[in-house]
N, C-alpha and C positions, 0 to 999 in steps of 0.2 A: 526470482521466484519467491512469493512470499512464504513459504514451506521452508526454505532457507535460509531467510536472512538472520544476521546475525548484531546488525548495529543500526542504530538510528538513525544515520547514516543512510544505509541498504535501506531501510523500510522507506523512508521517504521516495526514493525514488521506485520502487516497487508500486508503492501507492500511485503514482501517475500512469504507470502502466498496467495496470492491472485495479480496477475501482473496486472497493469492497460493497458488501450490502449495505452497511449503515460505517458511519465514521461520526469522530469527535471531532476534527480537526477546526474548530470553533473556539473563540475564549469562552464562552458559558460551559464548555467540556458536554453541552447537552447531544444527545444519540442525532443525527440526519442522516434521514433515507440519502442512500444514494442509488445505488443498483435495488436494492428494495424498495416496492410501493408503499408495503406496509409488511407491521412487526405482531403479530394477533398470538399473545396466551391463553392456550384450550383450557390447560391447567398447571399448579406450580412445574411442572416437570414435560411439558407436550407445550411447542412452539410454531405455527404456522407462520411460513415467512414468503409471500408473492414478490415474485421477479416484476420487474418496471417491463411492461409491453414495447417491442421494437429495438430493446437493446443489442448491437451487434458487436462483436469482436472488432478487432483491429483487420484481420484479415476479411470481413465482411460476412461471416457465418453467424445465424441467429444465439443469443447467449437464456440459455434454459434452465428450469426446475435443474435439467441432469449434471448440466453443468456445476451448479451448486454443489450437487452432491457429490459430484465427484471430488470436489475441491478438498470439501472437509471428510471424506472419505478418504481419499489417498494420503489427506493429513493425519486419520488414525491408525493406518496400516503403519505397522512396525519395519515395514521393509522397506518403506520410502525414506523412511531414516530422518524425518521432517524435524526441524529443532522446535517447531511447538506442538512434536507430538505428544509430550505428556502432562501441558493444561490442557487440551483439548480432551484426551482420553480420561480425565477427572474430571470434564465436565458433559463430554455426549458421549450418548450411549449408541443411540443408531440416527440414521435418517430415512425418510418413504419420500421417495416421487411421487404427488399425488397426481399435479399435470403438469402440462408444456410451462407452466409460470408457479405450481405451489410446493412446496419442499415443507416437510412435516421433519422438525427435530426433536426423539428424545432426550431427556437430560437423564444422567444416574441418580441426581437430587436437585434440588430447588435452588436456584444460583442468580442471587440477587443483578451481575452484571452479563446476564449472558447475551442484551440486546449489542451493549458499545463492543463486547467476543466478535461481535461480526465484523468489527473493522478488520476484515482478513480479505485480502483480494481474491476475486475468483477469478480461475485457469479455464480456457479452453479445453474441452476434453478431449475433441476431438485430436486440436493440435499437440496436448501432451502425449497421448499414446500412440501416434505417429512418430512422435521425439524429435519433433517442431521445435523451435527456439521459442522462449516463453509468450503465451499471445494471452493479452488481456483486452479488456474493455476499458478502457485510461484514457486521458488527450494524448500520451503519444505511444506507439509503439518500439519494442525493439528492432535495432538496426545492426549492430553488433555489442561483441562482450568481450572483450579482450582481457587480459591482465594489466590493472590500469587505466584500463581507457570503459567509458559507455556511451556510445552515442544512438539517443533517439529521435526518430519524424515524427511529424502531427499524425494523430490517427484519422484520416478521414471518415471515420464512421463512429469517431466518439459521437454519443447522445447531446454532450453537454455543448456548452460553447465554446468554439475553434479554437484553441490555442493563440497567443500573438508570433509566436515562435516558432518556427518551421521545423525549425533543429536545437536538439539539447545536445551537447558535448560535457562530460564528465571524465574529468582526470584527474588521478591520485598522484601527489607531490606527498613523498615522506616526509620533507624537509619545511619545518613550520619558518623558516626565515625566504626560504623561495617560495613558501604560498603566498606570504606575504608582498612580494615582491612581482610576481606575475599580474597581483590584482592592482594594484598602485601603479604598476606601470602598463597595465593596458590590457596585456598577453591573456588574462583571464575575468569575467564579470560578473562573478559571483564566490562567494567563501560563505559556508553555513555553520555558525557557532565555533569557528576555529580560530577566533581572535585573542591572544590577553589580554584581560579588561584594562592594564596601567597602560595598553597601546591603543586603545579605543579612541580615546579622545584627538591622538595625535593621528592618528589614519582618518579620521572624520573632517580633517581641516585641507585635508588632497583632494584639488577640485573636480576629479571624477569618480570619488568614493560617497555613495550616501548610505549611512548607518541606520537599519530598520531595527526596531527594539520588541516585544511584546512578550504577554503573560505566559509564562509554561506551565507546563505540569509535570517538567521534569525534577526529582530532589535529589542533589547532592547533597553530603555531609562529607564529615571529616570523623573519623573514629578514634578517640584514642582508648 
């Protein structure tokens, strides 16, 4: 649930299951619609944001202005206990349903990044206040949520193009020398940024490992 997540880690996968209005996930770092058609400022502080026509959940129920609003509304209620409740509540003030596709956002002030704010996935409302297991608009759905384990199917009613993969399986291994070892020898076919870089070179040369590299926008540093 993107209301919850806690690491970049969680958010990635949250983002395939649940598609936000606009994302970065590009090396130019520039805003793409995604569940949003378009991003229209009335004025510095008043945002109209139109839903993409025909977008359906995972379960197959149409995905709406209310939808939207429920998302980032039950994100600034205090009782949902959301971990980005309080960027969100410093920078929207309210929301208006105008129709079936337009959601009208106040801001409390003028917030130079509030379009790429929307990389936030939107929830089912329906399925959240039934207390449904998370349903988004993504290429896959959830399937289950275990302790350690997540596995999801293709969503047959994502908008975008079908997934190649029917089924995602995700499992946490504590132990960085058995992650290492599950992926080299077969048991698993993927690791995301959990390599040491003096091992890189030497797990790239194991004939069923290929090492993908690309631009972040992540900063570490070292403090002293």
């Amino acid at each position: 649930d993107p209301r919850f997540v806690q690491t970049s880690l969680e958010t990635k996968i949250s983002r395939i299951i649940a598609t936000p209005l606009v994302s970065v996930d590009q090396p130019s770092m520039e805003p793409l619609m995604e569940l949003a058609e378009k991003v229209v400022p009335l004025d510095p502080v008043t945002w109209d944001v139109t839903v993409r026509a025909g977008v359906r959940f995972s379960d197959g129920t149409p995905l709406t202005a209310r939808d939207v609003a429920y998302t980032f509304e039950s994100t600034l209620d205090p009782a949902t206990h959301a971990n980005t409740y309080r960027a969100f509540h410093e920078r929207i003030s309210t929301l208006e349903v105008l129709d079936e596709r337009t959601v009208r956002f106040h801001l409390n002030e003028p917030f130079a990044t509030f379009v790429t704010d929307l990389d936030f996935g939107i929830l089912s409302e329906a399925a959240d206040r039934a207390g449904k297991p998370f349903v988004g608009a993504g290429p896959y759905r959830l399937v289950s949520h275990k302790p350690g384990k997540i596995v999801l199917e293709r969503n047959d009613f994502f908008a975008g193009p079908a997934p190649r993969l029917k089924r995602l399986i995700f499992e946490t291994l504590i132990d960085a020398n058995a992650r290492l070892l599950v992926l080299v020898g077969g048991s698993a076919d993927a690791m995301l940024d959990d390599l040491r870089l003096d091992l890189v070179a030497r797990v790239a040369e194991r004939p069923r490992v290929k090492v993908e590299t690309g631009p972040s926008a992540i900063l570490t540093y070292l403090m002293m």
